[in-house]
C-alpha positions in Angstrom: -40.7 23.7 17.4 -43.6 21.8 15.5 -41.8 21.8 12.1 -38.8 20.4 13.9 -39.7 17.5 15.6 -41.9 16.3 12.3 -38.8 15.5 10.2 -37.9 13.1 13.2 -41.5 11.9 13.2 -41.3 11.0 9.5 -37.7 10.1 9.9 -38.7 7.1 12.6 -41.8 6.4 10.7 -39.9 5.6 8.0 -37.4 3.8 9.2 -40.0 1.4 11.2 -41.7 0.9 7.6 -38.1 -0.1 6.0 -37.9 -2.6 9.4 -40.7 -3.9 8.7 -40.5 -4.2 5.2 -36.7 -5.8 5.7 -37.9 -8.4 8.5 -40.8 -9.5 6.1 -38.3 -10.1 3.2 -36.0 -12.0 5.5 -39.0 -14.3 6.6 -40.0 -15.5 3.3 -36.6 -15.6 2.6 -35.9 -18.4 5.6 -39.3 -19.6 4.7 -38.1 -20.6 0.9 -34.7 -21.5 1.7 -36.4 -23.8 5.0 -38.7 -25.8 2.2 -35.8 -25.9 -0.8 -33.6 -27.4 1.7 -35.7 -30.0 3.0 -36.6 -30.5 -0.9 -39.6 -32.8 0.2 -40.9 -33.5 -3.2 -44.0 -35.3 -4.4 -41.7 -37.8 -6.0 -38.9 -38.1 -3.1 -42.6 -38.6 -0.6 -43.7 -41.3 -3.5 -40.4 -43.1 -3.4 -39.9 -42.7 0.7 -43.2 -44.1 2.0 -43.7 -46.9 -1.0 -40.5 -48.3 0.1 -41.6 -48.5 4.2 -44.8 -49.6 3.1 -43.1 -52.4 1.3 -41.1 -53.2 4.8 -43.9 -53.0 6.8 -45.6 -55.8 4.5 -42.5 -58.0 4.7 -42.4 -57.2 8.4 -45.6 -58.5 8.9 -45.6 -61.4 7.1 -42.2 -62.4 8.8 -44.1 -61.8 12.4 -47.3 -63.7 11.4 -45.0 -66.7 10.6 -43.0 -66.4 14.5 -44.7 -67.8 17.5 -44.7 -70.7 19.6 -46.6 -72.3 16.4 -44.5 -71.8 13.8 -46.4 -71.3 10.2 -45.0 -72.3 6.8 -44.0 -69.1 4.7 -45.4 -70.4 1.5 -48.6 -71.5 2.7 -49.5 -68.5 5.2 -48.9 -66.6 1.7 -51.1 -68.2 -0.2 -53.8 -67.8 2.9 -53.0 -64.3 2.9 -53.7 -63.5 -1.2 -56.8 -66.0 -1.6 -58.6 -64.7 1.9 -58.4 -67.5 3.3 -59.9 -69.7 0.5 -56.9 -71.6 0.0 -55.1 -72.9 3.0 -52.2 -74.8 1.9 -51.1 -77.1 4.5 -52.2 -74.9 7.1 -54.1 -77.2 9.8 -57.5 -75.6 11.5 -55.7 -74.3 14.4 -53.0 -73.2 12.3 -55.3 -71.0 10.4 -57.0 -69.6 13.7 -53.8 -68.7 15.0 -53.3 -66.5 11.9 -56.5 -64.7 11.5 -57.8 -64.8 15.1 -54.5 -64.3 16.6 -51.8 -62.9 15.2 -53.2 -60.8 12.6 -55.0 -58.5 14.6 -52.1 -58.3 16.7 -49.8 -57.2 14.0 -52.8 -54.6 12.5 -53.1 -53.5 16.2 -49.4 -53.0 16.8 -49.3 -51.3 13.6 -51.6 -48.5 13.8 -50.4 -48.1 17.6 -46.9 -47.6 16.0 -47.9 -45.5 13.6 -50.1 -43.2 15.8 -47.8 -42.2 18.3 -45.2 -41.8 15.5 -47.1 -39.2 14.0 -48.1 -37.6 16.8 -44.8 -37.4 17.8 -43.4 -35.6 14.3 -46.4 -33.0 15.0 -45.5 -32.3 18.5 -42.0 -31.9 17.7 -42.5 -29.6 14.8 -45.5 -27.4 16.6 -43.2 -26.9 20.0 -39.8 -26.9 17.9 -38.4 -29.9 20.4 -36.4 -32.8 19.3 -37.6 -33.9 23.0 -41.4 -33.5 22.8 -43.2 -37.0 22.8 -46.3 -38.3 23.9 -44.8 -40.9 26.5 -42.7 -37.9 28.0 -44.7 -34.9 27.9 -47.4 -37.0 30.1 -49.7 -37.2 27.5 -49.9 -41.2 27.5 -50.4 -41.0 31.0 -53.7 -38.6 30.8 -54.9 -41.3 27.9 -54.0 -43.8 30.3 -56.2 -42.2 33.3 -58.9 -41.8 30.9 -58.9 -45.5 30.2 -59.1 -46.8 33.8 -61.6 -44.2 34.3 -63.5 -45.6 31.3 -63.2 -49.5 32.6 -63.6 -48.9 36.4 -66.5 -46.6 36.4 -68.4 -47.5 32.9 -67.6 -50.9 32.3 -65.6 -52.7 29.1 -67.5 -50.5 26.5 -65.8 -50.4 23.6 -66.1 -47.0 22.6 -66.2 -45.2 25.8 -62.5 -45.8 26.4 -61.2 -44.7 23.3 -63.5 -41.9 23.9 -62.1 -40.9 27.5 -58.9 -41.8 26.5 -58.7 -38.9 24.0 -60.1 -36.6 26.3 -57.7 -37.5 28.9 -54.8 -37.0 26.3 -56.4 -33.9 25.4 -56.3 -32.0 28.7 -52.7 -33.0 29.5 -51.4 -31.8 26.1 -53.0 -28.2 27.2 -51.9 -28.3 30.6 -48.2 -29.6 29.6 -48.0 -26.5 27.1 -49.5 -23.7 29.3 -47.5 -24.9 32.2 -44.3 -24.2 30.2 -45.4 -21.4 28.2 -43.2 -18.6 29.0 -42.0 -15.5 27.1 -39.7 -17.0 25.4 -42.0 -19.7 24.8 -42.0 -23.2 25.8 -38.3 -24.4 25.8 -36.8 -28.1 26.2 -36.4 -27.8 30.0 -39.6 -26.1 30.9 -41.4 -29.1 28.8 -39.8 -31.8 30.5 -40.5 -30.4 34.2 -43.8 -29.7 32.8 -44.3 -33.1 31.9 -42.4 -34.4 35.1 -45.1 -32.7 36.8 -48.1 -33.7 34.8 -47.2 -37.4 34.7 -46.5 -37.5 38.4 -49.9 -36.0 39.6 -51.3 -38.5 36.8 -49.6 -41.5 38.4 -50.7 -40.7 41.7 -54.3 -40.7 39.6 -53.6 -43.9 38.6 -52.6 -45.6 41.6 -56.0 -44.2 43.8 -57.9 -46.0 40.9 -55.9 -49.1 41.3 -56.8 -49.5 44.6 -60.3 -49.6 43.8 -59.7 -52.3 41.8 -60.0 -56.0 43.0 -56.6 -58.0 43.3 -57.4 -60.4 40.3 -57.8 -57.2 37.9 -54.4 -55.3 39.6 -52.0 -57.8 37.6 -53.7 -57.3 33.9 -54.0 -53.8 34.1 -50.1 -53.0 35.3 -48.9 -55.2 32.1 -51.6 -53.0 29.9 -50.1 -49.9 31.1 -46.3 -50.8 30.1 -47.7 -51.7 26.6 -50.0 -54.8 25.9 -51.4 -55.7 22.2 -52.6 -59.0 22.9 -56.4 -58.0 23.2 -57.0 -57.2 20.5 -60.4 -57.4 19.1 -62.2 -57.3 15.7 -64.1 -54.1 16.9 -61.2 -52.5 18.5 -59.1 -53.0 15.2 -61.3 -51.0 12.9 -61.6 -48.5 15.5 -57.6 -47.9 15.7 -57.2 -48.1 11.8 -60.1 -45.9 11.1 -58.9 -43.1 13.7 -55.2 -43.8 12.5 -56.4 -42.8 8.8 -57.7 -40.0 10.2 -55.4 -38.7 12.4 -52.4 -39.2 10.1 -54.7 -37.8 7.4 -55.1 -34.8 9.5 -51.4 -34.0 10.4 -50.1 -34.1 7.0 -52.4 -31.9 5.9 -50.6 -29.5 8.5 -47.4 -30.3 7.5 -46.8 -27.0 5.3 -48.3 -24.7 8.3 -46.0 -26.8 10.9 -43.2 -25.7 8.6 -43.4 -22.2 8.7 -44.2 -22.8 12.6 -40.7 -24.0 13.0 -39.3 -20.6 12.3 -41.2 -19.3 14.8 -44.6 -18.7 15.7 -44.4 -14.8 15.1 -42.6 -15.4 11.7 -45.4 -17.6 11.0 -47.9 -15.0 11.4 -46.3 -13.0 9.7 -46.5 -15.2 6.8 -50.3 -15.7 7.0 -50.6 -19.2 9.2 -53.1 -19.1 11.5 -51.2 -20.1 14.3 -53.9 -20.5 17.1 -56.3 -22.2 14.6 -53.1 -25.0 13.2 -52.4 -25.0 17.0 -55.5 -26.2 18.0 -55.9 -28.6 15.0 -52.6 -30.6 15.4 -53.5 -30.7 19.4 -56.9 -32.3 18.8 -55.8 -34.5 15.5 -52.6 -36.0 18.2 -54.5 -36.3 20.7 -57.0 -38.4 19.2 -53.7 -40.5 17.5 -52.4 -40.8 21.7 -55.8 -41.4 23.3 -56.9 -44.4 20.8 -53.8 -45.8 21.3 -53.1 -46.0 24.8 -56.9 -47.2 24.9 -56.4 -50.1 23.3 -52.6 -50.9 23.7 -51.2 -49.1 26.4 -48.6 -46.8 27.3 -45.7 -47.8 24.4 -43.1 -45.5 25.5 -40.2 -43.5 23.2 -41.8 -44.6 19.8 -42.8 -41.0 19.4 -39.2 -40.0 20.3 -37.3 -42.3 17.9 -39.2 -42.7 15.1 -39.5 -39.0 14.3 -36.2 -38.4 15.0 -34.8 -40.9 12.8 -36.6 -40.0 10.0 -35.3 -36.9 10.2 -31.6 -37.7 10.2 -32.2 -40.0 7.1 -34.7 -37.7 4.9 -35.5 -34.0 5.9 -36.9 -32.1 8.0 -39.9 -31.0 5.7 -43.2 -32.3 7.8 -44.8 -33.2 4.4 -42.3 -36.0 3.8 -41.4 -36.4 7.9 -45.3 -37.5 9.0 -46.4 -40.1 6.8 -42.9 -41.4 6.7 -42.7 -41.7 10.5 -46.1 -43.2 10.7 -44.9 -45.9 8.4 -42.1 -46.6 10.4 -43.3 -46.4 13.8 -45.6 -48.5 12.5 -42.8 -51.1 11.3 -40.9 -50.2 14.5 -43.7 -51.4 17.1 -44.4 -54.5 14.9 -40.8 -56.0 15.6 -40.9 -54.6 18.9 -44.4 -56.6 19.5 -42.9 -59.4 17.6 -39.9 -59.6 20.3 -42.1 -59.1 23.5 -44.4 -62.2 22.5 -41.3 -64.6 21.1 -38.5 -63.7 23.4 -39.4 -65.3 26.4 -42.3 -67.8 25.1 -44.7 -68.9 25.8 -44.2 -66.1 28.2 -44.8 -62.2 27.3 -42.8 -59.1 27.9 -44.4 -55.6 27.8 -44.3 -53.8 24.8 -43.5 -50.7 26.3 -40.4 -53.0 27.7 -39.0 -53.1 24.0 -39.4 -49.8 22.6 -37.4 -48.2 26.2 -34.8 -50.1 25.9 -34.0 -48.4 21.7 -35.9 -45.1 23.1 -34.4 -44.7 26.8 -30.3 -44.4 25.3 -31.4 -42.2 22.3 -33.4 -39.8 24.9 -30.0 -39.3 26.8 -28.1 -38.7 23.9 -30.4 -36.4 22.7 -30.6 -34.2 26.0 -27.1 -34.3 26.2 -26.4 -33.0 22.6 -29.0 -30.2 24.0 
């Protein structure tokens, strides 16, 4: 009886070995034919993000000129290259407007842009959703209560809101993701009603902390949540670029991992990623991208949506080319929008976050439908 149930033995043993080995070929073989696809080569990166840099330089420069005070092209130029040592024609206000005005503005919008662009890219790859975004999933909105925490309870400090602000963003990213982890992992509609959920117990946050503020503050801190750049400070520009650089930094340097992860977090294993650790990593590097900027601009919906998702349709899907390239040009993106908010109406302002709904709003409907 022994010697006839051991052929079977070996028989199934064998033939789990041969799975194995088939389902290992098949995943490198996805794996290669993912990354020659995308073809995201050093040269194709070069050529991508030198030409949005050079955008976003002729974007800024055509923002700094537009305003209420309008400033000569030639001699803002000429500002610009000699430091301010040569002015031009540029009168003393003139010249504060620029560097005391609109400059940090237009850095300010900039890394905003570019933060939540990135994040965006890294969420998307790391759940495998078109649809994830910061502004969606609720993770603005935990940055957001962070923030009011940080200037209700512990004054204007500079740093303390950036800091509360990531951890805010922190915790909702992990609560969004367990909430809608299932066995088939988290899927589209599980992410949005887990967001849904998240952002509405965060609102309801918001609003009890509201009401502890006095009537005068009420006004300024709605318009900062639907996206305002215009306090922007010397102090809180180095700490966006600085934690911009190296969040961005971070991300790309997960972009190969995150491209394996889109086959499939198994597959990925499988492959050698270290999927809890890459997890983890893109969580923390995002978050700190969300949290700084929500903290010092506010919630700027849909940029995470539409950047990422454009870049996509007009490059590839490798994440090595994707990031950077959508940090660029979410960075371009909230710059116009910024631009638009502050001339539309002047000398009166529009949120930012105004702007960016009105591009991001239509594209998230045509998105979910196409779902």
């Amino acid at each position: 009886m022994a010697w006839s149930k051991s052929p079977a033995r070996f028989t199934r043993k064998l033939s789990s070995k041969d799975n194995m080995n088939e389902r290992t070929t098949t995943i490198s073989r996805n794996a290669a034919s993912l990354e020659n696809n995308a073809r995201a080569t050093l040269r194709k990166t070069l050529i991508v993000c030198g030409s949005l840099a050079i955008i976003l330089i002729v974007i800024a420069i055509v923002a700094a000129t537009m305003g209420s005070e309008r400033l000569p092209v030639v001699d803002l130029l000429s500002t610009l290259f000699t430091g301010g040592k040569t002015t031009g024609s540029l009168t003393t206000t003139q010249r504060a407007i620029l560097f005391d005005i609109r400059l940090p503005r237009i850095l300010l919008a900039a890394t905003v842009g570019a933060s939540l662009a990135a994040s965006g890219a890294s969420y998307q790859a790391l759940l495998r959703n078109a649809l994830a975004e910061p502004y969606l999933l609720g993770i603005s909105n935990g940055a957001a209560v962070g923030t009011m925490v940080a200037l209700v309870f512990m004054g204007a400090n500079e740093w303390t809101r950036p800091l509360l602000a990531f951890g805010g963003a922190l915790a909702a990213t992990f609560v969004v993701y367990r909430l809608a982890r299932g066995r088939a992992g988290a899927t589209p509609e599980k992410l949005i009603l887990a967001g849904v959920i998240v952002t509405t117990f965060q609102s309801s946050a918001i609003v009890f902390i509201t009401t502890l503020m006095d009537a005068t503050r009420i006004r300024s801190f709605t318009f900062w949540l639907l996206g305002d750049l215009s306090q922007a400070t010397p102090q809180s520009i180095w700490i966006a670029v600085a934690s911009t650089v190296v969040g961005v930094a971070a991300l790309t340097l997960k972009a190969r991992p995150l491209n394996l992860m889109m086959l499939g977090e198994r597959d990925a294993f499988d492959l050698g990623v270290e999927v809890e650790r890459v997890r983890l990593q893109v969580f923390l590097a995002a978050s700190l991208l969300v949290g700084v900027s929500v903290a010092l601009g506010g919630s700027v919906g849909y940029v995470g949506l539409v950047v990422p998702h454009l870049v996509r349709m007009s490059t590839s899907g490798d994440n090595r080319l994707t990031i950077p390239a959508a940090a660029l040009a979410g960075a371009s993106f909230v710059v116009v929008a910024d631009t638009l908010a502050r001339t539309v109406i002047a000398p009166r302002e529009l949120p930012v976050g105004a702007i960016t709904a009105l591009v991001g709003a239509p594209l998230f409907i045509y998105l979910l439908k196409r779902r």
